[in-house]
N, CA and C atoms as an extended XYZ file, in Angstrom:
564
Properties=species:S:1:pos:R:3:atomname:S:1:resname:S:1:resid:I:1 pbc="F F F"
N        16.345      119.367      -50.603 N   UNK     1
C        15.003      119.875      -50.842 CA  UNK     1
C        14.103      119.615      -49.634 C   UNK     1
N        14.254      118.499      -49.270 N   UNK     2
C        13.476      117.939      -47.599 CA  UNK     2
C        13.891      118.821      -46.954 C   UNK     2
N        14.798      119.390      -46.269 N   UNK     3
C        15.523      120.465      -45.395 CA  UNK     3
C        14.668      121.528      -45.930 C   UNK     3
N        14.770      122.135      -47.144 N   UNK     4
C        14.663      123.303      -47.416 CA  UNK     4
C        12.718      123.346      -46.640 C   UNK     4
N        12.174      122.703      -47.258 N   UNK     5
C        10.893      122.369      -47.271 CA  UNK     5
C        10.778      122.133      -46.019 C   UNK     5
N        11.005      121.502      -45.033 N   UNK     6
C        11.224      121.247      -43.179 CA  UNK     6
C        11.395      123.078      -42.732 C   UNK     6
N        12.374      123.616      -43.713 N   UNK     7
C        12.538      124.422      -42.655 CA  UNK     7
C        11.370      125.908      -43.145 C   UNK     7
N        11.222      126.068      -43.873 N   UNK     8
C         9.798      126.351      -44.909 CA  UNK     8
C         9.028      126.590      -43.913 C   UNK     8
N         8.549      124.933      -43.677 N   UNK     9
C         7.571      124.222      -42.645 CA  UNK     9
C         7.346      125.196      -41.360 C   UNK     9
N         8.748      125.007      -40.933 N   UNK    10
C         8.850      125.853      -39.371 CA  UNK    10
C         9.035      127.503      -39.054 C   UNK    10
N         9.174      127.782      -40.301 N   UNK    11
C         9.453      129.406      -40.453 CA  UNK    11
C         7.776      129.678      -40.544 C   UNK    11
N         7.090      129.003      -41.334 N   UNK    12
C         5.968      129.365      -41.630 CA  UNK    12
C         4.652      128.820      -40.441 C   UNK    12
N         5.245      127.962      -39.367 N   UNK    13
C         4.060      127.703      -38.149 CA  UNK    13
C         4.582      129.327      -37.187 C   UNK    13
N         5.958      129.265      -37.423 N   UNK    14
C         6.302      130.352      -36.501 CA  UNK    14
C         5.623      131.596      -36.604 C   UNK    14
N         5.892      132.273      -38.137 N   UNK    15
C         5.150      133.468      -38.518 CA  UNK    15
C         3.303      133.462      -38.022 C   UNK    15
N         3.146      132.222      -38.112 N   UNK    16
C         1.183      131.762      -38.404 CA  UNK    16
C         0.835      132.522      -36.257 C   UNK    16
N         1.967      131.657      -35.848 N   UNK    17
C         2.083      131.486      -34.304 CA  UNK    17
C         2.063      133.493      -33.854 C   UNK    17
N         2.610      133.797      -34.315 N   UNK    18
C         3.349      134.886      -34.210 CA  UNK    18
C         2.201      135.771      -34.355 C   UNK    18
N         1.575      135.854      -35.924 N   UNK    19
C         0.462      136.819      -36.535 CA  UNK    19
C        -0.476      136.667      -35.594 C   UNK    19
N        -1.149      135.301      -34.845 N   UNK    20
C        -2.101      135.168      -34.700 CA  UNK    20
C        -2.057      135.521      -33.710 C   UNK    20
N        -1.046      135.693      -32.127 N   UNK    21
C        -0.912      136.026      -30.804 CA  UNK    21
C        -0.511      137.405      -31.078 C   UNK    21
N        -0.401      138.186      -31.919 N   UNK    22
C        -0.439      140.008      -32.299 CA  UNK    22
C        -1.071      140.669      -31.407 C   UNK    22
N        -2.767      140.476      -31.663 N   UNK    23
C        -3.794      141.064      -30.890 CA  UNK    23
C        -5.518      140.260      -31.192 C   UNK    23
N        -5.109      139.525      -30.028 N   UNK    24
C        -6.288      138.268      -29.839 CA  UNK    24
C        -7.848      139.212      -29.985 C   UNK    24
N        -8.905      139.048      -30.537 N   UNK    25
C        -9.877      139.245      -30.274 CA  UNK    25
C       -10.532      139.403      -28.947 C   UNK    25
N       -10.918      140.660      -28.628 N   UNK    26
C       -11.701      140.359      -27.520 CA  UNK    26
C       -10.301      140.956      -26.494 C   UNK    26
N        -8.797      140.706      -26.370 N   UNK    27
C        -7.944      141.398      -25.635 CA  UNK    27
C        -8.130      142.344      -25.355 C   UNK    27
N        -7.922      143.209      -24.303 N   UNK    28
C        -7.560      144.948      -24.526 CA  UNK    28
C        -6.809      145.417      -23.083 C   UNK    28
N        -5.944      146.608      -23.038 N   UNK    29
C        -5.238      147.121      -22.373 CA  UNK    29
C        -6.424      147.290      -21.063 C   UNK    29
N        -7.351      147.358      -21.502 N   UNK    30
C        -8.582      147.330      -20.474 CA  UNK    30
C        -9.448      146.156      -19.356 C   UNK    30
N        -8.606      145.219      -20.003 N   UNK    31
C        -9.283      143.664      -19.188 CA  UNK    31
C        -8.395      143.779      -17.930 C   UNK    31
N        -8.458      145.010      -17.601 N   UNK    32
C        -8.052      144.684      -15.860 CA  UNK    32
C        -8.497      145.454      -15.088 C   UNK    32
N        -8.560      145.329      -13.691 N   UNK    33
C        -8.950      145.551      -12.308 CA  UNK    33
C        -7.628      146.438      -11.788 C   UNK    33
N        -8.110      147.083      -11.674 N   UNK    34
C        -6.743      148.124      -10.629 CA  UNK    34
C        -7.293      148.886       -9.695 C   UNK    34
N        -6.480      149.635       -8.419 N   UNK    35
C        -7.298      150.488       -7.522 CA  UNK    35
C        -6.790      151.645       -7.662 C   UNK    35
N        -7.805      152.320       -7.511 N   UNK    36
C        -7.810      153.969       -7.629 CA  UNK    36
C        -7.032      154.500       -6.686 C   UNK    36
N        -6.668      156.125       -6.909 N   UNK    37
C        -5.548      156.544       -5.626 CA  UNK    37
C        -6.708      156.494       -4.402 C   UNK    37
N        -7.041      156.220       -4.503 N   UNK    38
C        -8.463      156.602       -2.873 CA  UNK    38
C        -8.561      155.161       -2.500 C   UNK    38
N        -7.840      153.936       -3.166 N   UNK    39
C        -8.039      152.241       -2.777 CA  UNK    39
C        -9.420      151.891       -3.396 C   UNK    39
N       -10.196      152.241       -3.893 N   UNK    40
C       -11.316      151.595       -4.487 CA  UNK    40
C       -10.736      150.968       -6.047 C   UNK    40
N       -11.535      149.766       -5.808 N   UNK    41
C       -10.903      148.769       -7.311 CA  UNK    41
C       -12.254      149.536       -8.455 C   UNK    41
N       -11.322      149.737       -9.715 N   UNK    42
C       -11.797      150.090      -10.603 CA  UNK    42
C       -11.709      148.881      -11.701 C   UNK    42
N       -12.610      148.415      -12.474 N   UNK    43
C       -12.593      147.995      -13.350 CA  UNK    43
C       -12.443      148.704      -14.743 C   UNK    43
N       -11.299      148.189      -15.280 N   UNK    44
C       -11.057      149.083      -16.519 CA  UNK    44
C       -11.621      149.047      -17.788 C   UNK    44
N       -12.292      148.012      -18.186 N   UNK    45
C       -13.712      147.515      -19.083 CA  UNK    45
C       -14.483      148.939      -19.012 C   UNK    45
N       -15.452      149.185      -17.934 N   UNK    46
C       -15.675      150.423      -18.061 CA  UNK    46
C       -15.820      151.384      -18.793 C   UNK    46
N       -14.185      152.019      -19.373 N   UNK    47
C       -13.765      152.531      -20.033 CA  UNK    47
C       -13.796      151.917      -21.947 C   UNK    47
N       -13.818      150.926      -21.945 N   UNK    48
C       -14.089      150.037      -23.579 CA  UNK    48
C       -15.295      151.310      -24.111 C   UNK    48
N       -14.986      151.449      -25.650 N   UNK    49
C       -15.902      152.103      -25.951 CA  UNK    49
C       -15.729      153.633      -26.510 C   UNK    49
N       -14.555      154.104      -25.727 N   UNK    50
C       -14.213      155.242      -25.091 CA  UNK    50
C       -12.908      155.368      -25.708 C   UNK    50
N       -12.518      156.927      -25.611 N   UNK    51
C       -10.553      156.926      -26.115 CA  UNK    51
C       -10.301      157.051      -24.506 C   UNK    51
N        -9.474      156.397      -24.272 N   UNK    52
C        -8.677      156.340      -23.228 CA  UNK    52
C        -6.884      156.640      -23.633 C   UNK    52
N        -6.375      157.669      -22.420 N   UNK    53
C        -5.253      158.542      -22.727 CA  UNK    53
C        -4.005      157.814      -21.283 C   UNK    53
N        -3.625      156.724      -21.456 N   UNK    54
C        -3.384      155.994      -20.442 CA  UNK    54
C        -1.767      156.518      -20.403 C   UNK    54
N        -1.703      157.302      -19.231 N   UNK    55
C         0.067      158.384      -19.049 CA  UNK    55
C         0.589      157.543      -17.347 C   UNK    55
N         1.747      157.060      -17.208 N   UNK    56
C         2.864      157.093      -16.039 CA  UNK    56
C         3.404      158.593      -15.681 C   UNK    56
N         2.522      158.765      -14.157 N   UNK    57
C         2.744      159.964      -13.825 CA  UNK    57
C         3.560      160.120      -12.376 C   UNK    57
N         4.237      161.615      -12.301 N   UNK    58
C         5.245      161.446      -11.117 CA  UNK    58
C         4.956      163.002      -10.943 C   UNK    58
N         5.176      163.314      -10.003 N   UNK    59
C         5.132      164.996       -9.035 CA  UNK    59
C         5.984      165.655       -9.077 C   UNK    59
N         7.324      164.883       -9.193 N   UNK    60
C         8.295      165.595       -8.717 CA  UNK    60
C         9.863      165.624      -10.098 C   UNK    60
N         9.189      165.504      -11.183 N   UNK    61
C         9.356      165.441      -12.387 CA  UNK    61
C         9.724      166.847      -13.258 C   UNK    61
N        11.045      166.578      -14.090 N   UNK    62
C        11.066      167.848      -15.645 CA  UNK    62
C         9.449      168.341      -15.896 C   UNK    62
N         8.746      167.010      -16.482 N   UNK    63
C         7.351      166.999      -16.998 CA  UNK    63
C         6.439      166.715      -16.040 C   UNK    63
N         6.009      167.254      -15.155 N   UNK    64
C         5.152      167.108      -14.113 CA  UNK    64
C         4.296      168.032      -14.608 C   UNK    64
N         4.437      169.239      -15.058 N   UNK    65
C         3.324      170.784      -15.513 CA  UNK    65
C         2.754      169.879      -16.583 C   UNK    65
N         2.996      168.496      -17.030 N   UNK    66
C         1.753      167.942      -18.641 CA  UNK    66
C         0.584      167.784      -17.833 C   UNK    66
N         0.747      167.708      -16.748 N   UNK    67
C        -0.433      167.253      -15.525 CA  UNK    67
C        -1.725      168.586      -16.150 C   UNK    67
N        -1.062      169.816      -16.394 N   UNK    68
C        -2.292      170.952      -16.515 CA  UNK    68
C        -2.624      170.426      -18.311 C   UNK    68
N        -1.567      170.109      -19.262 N   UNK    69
C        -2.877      169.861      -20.573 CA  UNK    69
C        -3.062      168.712      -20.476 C   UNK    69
N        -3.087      167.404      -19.629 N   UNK    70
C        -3.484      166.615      -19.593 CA  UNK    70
C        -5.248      166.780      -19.079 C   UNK    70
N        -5.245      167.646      -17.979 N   UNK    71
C        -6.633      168.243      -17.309 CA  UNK    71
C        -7.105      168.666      -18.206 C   UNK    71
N        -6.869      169.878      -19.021 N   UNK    72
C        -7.461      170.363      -20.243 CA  UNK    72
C        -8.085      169.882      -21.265 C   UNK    72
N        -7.559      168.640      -21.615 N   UNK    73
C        -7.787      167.398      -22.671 CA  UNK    73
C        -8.644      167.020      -21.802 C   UNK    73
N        -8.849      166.731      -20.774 N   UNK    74
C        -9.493      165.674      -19.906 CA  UNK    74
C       -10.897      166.554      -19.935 C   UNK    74
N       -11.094      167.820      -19.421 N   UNK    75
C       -11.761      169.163      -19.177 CA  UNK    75
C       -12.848      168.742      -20.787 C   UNK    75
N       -12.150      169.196      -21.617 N   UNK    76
C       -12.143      169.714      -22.877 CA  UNK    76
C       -13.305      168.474      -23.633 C   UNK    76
N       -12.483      167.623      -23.421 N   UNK    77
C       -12.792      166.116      -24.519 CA  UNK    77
C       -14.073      165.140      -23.831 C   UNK    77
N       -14.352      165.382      -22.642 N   UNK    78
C       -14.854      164.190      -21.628 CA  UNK    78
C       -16.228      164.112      -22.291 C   UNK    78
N       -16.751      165.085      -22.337 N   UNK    79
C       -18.773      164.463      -23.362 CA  UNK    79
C       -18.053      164.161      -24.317 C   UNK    79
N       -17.074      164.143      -24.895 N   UNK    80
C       -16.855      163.212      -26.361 CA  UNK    80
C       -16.354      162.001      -26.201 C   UNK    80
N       -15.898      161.708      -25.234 N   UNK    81
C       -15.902      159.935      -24.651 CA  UNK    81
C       -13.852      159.806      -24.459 C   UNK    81
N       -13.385      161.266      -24.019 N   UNK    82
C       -11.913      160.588      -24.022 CA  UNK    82
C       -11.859      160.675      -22.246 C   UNK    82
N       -11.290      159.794      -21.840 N   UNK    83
C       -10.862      159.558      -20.010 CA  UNK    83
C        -9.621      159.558      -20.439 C   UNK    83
N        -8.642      160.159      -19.320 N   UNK    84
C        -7.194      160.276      -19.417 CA  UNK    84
C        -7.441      159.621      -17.848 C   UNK    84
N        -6.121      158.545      -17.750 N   UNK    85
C        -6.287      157.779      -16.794 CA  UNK    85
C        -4.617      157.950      -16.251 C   UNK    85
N        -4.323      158.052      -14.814 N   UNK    86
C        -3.179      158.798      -14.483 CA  UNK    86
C        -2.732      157.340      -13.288 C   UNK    86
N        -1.810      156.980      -13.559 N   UNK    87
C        -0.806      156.030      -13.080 CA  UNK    87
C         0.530      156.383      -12.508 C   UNK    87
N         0.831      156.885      -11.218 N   UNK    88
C         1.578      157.328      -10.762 CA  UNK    88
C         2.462      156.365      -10.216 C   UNK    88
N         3.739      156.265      -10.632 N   UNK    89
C         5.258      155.633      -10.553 CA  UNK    89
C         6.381      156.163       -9.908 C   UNK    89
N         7.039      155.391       -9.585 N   UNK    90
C         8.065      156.296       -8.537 CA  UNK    90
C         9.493      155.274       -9.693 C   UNK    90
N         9.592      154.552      -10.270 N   UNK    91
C        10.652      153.960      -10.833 CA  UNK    91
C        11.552      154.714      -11.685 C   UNK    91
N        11.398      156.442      -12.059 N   UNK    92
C        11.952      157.072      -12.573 CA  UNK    92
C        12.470      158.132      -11.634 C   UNK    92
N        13.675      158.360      -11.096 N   UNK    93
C        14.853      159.146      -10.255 CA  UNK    93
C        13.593      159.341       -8.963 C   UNK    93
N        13.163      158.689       -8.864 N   UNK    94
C        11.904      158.452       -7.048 CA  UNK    94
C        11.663      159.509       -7.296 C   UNK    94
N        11.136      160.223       -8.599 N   UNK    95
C        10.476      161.146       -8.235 CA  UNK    95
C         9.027      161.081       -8.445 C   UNK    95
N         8.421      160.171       -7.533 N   UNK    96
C         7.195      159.973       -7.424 CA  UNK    96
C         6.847      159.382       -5.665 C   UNK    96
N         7.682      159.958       -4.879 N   UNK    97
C         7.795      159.270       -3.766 CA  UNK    97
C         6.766      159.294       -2.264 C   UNK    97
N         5.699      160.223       -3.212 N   UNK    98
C         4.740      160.230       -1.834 CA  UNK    98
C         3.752      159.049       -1.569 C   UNK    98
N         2.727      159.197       -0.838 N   UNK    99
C         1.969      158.373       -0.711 CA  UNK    99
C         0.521      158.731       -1.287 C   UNK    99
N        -0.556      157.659       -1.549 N   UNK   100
C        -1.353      157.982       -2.082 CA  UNK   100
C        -2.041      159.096       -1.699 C   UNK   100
N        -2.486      160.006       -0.373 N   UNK   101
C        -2.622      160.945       -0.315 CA  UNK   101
C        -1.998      162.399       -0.300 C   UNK   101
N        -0.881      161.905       -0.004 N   UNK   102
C        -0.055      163.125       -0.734 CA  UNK   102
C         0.154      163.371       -1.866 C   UNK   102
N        -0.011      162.691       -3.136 N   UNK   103
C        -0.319      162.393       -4.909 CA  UNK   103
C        -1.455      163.335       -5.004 C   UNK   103
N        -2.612      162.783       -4.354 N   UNK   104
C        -3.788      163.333       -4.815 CA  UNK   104
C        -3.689      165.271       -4.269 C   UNK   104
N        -2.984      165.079       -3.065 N   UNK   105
C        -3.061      166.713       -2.795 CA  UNK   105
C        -2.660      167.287       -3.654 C   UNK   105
N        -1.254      167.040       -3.793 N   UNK   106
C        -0.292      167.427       -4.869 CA  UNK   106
C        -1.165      167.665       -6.276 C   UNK   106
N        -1.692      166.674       -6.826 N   UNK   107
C        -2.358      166.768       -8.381 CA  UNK   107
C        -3.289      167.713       -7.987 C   UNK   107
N        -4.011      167.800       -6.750 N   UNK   108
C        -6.119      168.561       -6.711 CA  UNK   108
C        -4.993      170.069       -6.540 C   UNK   108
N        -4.329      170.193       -5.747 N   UNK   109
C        -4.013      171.756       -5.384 CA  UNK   109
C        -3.420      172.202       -6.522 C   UNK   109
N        -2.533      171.836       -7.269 N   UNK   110
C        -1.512      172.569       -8.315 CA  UNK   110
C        -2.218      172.321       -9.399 C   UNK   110
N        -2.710      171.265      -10.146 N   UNK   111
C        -3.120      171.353      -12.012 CA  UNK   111
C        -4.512      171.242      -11.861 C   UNK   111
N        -5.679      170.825      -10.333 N   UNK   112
C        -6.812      170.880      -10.481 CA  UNK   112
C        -7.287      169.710      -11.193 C   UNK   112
N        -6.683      168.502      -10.925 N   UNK   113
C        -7.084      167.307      -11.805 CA  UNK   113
C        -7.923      166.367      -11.264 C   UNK   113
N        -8.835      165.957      -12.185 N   UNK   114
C       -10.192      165.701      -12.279 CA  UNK   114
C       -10.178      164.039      -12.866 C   UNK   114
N        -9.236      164.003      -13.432 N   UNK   115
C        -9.142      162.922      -14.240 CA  UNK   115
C        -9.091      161.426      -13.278 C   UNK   115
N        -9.547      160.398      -13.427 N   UNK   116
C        -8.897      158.985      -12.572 CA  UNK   116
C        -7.828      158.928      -12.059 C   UNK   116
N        -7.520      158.646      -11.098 N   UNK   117
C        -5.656      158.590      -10.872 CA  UNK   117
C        -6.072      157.461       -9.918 C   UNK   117
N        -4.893      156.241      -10.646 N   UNK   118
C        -4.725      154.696       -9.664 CA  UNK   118
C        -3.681      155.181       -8.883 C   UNK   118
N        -3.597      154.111       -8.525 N   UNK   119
C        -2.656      153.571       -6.972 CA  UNK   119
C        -1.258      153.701       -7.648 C   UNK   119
N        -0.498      154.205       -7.224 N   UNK   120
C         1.184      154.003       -7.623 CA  UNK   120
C         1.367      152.813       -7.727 C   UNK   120
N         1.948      152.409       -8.804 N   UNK   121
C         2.215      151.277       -9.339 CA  UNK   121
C         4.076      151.148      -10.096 C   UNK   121
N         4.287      149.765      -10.650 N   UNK   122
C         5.265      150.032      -11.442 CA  UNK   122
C         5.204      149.635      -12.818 C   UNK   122
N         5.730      150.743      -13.737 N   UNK   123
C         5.415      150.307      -14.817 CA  UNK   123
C         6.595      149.426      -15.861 C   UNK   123
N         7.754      148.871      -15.440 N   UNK   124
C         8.590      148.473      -15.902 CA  UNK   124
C         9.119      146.863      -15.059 C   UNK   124
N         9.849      146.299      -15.655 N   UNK   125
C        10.123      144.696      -14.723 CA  UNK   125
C         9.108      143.807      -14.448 C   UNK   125
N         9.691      142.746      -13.783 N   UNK   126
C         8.953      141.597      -13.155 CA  UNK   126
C         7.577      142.661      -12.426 C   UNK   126
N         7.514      143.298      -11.645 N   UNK   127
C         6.986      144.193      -10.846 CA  UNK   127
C         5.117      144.818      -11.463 C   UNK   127
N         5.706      145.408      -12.669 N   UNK   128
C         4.870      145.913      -13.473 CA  UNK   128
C         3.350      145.400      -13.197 C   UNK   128
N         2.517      146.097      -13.535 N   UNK   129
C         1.149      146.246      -13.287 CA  UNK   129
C         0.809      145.672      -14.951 C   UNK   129
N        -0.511      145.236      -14.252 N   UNK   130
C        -0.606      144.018      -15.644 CA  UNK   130
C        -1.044      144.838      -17.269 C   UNK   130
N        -1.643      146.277      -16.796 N   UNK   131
C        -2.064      146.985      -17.992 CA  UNK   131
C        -0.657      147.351      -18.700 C   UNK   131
N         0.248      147.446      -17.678 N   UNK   132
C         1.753      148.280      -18.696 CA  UNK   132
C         2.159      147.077      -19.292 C   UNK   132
N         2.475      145.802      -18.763 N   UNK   133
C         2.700      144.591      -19.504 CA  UNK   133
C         2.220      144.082      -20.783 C   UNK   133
N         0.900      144.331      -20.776 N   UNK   134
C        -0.096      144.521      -22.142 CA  UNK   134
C         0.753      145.580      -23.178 C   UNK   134
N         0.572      147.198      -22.213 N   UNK   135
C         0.989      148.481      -23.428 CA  UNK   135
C         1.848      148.084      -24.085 C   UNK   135
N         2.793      147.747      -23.392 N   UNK   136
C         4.336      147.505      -24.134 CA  UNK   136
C         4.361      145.976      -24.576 C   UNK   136
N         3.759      145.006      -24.324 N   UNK   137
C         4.163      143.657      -25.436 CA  UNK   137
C         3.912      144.026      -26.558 C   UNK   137
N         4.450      142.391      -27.188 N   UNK   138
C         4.419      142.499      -28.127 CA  UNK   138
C         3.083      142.350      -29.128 C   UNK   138
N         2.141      142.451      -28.658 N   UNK   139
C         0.640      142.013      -29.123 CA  UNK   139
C         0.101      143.614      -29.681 C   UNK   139
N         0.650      144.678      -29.051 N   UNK   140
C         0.347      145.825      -29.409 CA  UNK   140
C         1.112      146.242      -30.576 C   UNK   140
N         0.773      147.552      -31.371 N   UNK   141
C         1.685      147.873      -32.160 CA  UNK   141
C         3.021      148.264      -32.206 C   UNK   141
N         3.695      147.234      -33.488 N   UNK   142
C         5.117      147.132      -33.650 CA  UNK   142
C         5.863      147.894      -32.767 C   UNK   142
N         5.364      149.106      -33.355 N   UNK   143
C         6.374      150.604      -32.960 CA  UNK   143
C         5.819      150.932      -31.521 C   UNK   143
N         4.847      150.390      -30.889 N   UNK   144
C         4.829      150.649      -29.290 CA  UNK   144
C         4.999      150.060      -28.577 C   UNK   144
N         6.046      148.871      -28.939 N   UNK   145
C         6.394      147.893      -27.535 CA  UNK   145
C         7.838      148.364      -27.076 C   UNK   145
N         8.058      147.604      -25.875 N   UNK   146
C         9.354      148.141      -25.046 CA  UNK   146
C         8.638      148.683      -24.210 C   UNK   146
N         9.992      148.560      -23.210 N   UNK   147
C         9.753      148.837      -22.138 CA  UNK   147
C         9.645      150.883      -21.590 C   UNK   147
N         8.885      151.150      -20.716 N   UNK   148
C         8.502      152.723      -20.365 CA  UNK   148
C         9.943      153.858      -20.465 C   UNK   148
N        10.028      154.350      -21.155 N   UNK   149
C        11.727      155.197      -20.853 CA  UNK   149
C        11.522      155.744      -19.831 C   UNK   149
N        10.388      156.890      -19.141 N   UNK   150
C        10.305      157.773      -18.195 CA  UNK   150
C         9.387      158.075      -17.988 C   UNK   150
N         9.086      159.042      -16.990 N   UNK   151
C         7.526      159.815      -16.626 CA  UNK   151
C         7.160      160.343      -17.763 C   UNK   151
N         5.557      160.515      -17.662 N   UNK   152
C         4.712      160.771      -18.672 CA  UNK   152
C         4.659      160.448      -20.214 C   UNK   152
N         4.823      158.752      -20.149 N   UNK   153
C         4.552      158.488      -21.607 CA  UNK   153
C         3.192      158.400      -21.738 C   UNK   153
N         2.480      158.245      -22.661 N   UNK   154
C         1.268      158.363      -22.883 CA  UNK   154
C         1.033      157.628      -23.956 C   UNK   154
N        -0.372      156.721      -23.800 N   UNK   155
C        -0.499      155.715      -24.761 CA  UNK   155
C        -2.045      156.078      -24.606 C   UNK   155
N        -2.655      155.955      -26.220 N   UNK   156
C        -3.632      156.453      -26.322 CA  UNK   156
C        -4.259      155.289      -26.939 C   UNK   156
N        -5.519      154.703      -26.185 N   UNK   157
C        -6.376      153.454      -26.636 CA  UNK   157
C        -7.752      154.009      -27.285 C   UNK   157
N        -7.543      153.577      -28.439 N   UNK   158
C        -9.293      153.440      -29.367 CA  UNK   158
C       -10.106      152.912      -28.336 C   UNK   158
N       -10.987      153.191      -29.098 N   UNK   159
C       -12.902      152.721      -28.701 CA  UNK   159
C       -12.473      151.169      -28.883 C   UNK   159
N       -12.025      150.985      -30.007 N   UNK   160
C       -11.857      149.292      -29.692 CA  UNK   160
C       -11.397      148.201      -28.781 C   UNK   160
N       -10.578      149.215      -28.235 N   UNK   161
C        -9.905      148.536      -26.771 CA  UNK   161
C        -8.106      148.502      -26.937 C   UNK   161
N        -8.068      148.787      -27.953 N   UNK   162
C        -6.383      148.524      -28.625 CA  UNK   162
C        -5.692      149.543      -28.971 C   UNK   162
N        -4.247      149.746      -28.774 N   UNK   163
C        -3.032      150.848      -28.368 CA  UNK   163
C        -3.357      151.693      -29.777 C   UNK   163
N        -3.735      152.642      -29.997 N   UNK   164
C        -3.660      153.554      -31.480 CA  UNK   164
C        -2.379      154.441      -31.399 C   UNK   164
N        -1.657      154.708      -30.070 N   UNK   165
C        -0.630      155.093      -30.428 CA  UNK   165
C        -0.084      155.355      -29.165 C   UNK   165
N         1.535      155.775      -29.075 N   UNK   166
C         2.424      156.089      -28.306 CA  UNK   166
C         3.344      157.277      -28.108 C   UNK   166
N         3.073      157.863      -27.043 N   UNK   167
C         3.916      158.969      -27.287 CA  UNK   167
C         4.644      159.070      -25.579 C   UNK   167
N         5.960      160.137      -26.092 N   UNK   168
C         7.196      159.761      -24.901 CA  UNK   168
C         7.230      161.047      -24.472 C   UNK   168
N         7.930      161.134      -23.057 N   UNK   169
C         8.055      162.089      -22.239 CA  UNK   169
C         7.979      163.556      -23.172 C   UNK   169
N         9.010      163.806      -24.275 N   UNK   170
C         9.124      165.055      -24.673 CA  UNK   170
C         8.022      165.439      -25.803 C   UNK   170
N         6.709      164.640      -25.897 N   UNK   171
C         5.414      164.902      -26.602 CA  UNK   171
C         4.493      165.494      -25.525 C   UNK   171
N         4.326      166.899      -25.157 N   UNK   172
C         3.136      167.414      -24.773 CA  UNK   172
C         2.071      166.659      -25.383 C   UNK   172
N         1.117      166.656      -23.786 N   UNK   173
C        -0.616      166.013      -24.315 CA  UNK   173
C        -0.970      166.802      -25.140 C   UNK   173
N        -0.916      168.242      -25.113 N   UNK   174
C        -1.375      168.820      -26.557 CA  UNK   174
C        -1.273      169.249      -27.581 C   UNK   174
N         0.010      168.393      -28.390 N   UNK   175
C         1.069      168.809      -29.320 CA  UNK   175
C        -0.133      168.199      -30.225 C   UNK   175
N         0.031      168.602      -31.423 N   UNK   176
C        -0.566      168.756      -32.573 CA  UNK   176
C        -1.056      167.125      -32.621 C   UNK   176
N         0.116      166.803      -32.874 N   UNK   177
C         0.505      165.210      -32.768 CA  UNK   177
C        -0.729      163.979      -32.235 C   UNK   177
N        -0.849      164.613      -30.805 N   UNK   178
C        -1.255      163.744      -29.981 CA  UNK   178
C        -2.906      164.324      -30.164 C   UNK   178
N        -3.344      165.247      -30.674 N   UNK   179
C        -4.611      166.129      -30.562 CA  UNK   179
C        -5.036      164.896      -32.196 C   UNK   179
N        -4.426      165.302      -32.801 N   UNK   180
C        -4.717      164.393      -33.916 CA  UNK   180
C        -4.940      163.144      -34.136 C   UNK   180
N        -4.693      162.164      -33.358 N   UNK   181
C        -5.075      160.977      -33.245 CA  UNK   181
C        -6.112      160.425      -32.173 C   UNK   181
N        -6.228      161.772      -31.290 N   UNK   182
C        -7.281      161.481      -29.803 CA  UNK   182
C        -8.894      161.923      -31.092 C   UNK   182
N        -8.679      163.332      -31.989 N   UNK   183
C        -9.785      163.494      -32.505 CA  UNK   183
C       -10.395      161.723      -33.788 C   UNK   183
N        -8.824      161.595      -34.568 N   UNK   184
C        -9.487      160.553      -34.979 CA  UNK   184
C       -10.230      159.276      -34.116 C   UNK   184
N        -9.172      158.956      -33.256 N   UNK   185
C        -9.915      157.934      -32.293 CA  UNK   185
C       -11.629      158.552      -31.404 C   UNK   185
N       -11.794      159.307      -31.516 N   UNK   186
C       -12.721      160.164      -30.906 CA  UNK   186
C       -14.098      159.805      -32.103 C   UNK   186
N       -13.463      160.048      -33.461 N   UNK   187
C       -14.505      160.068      -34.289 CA  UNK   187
C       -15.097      158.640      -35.272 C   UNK   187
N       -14.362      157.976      -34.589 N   UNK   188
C       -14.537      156.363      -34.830 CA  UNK   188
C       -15.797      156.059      -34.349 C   UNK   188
């Protein structure tokens, strides 16, 4: 009965340990500093408040054309408080291999994008940039941790500061899907 009750004990600091490091008060995918493709540091706080549409982006990609309804959403949604924020990666088949001004040509000449775009970064490993480390722990929701499969996943943050949802390479930005949870988060 001592055993049973000991181990009771430790199952139940674990779970307490566990619930309570989920999603700390006051956390958000947003408590960081990163630099823009142009090298200016952006603070991502900023954005708190706001739906933020946070996608790993590459040029030379299957899904490189989400770049035009990502603009559209971006176009479309912006007086209603959504920023789509564009993170360009080369850790998927290097097809992200230019440099920061060749990114930005590439995005302004072909989809006309308007949206933020940081510094190439990585979003997977030791390596990783501290916002993807956040997306994918385990503090976010259940079903959105793990690590990035490929270009253009897209993780969509509430006004509150916290992951409302996840979506993977083969979810267009403007699949029903993803329109539906940017309007609820929108109308919060």
């Amino acid at each position: 009965m001592t055993r049973l009750l000991f181990s009771l004990t430790i199952v139940s600091a674990v779970l307490t340990a566990f619930t309570t490091t989920q999603i700390v008060a006051g956390e958000s995918p947003l408590d960081y500093k990163m630099k823009s493709l142009t090298g200016e540091e952006v603070d991502l706080s900023q954005y708190k408040g706001k739906v933020v549409m946070v996608v790993n982006v590459a040029s030379k990609c299957g899904a490189t054309p989400q770049y035009a309804p990502l603009q559209d959403l971006y176009k479309k949604h912006k007086a209603d408080g959504l920023v789509v924020l564009g993170f360009p990666c080369n850790q998927f088949g290097k097809q992200e291999p230019g440099d920061a001004g060749q990114i930005q040509e590439f995005c302004e000449k072909n989809y006309g994008v308007e949206f933020p775009m940081m510094e190439k970064i990585d979003v997977n490993g030791p390596g990783a940039a501290p916002i993807y480390k956040d997306l994918t722990s385990a503090k976010t929701l259940p079903k959105t941790t793990g690590p990035i499969g490929w270009n253009f996943e897209k993780f969509v943050i509430g006004k509150d500061g916290q992951v409302a949802a996840r979506f993977g390479t083969s979810t267009e930005p403007d699949s029903d899907e993803v329109i539906a949870v940017i309007k609820k988060e929108l109308a919060k």
